[in-house]
C-alpha positions, 0 to 999 in steps of 0.5 A: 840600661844598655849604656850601663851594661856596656859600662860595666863591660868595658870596666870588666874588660880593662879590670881583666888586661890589668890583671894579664898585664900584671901576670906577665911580669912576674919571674917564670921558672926559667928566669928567676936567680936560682940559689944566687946562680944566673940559670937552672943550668949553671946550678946543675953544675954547681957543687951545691946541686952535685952535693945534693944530689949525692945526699938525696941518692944516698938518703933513698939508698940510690933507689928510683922512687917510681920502679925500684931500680937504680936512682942515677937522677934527682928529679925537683918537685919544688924550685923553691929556694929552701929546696935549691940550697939543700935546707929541706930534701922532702921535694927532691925524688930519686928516679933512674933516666927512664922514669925522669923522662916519663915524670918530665914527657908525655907520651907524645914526647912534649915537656910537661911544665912544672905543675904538669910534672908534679901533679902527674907524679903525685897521679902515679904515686896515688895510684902505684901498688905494691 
């Protein structure tokens, strides 16, 4: 029985890099072609995104959608490629600088990633009165 469960182990073990290994090819958000632009910075500076983001201001009457105050940002909650070219706005959130640093930071100053941020915006959301 012990060669059989070390059988089954080794197979476990190989099956488990595969995965890894398939994982680790896949496009990251900071390599992937952003809306036919080579990086997320290039598109930031692109007239698409300054367009947008001067509807996405404009449609939410330039107020921060966390403390009320003036929106000067546009925060991504979705890099996906409907939300880059402006077919839907629902996942781009206007926020002042100061609520774009707590969405992007934790406390400690570390860049969350873009799950963190989401889902610690979805938290602050949830749990916002008023």
């Amino acid at each position: 029985m012990g060669n059989a469960h070390n059988a089954a182990q080794a197979w476990y073990v190989e099956k488990k890099r595969e995965r890894l290994a398939k994982r680790k090819k896949r496009p990251t958000h900071q390599t992937r072609h952003f809306a036919g632009y080579a990086t997320y910075s290039e598109y930031l500076k692109s007239d698409l995104w300054l367009d947008l983001r001067e509807r996405v201001l404009d449609l939410h009457n330039r107020t921060c959608g966390m403390c009320r105050g003036v929106a000067t940002q546009v925060h991504h909650r979705h890099y996906g490629i409907r939300t880059l070219l402006g077919k839907t706005l629902v996942h781009l959130f206007p926020v002042c600088g100061k609520c774009h640093v707590g969405i992007e930071f934790d406390s400690f100053g570390k860049k969350r990633s873009a799950k963190q941020a989401e889902e610690w915006l979805k938290s602050f959301l949830a749990n916002r009165t008023g």
